[in-house]
N, C-alpha and C positions, 0 to 999 in steps of 0.2 A: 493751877497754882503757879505762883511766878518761882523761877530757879531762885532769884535772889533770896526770899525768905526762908529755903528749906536752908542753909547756913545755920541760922538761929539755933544754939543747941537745945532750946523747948520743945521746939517744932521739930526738930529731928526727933528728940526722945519718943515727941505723941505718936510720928508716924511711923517710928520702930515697932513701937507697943500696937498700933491697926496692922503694920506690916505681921508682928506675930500671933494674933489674933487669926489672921488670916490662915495665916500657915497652920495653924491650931484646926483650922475645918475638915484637913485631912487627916487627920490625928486616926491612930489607930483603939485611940481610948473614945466610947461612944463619951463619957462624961463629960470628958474636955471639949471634944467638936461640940456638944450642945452649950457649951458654957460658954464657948468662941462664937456661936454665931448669936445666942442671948446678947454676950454683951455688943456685939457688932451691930446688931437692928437697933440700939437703943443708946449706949454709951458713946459706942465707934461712930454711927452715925452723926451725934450732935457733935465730937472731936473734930470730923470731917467738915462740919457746920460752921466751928469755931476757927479754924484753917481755909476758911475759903473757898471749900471745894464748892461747886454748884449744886441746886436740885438737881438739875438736867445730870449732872454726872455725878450723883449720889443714884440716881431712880437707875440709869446703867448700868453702875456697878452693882446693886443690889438683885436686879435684873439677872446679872450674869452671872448671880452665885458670888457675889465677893471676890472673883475672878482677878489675879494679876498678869500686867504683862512681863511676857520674860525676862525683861530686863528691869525690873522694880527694885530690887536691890543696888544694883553697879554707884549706883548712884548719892547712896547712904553711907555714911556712916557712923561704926559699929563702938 
């Protein structure tokens, strides 16, 4: 995804909301982690779609568990 467009504050909101979706898969509540990765194979996914993220690095990150890198945050914001 190009730097330029995460500026837009749409695009920042959508990828807050996958950013805590994610963070929702470690959840110590079983309902929520199932409800975070429900909507991540199916909502988050097409949002990812809709932002330009690629198959190729949609099928990686799904791959990897929804897995971020450690600096996925710094770069947001809140």
């Amino acid at each position: 995804m190009v730097d330029a467009i995460i500026h837009d504050p749409y695009i920042a909101l959508a990828l807050a909301v996958i950013y805590h979706a994610v963070l929702d898969l470690d959840s110590d509540n079983p309902a929520r982690m199932a409800e975070a990765r429900a909507w991540l194979q199916f909502v988050g996914l097409n949002w990812c779609e809709l932002l330009g993220v690629s198959e190729e690095e949609l099928e990686t990150w799904v791959a990897g568990g929804f897995a971020l890198p450690p600096s996925a945050h710094r770069n947001w914001r809140y």
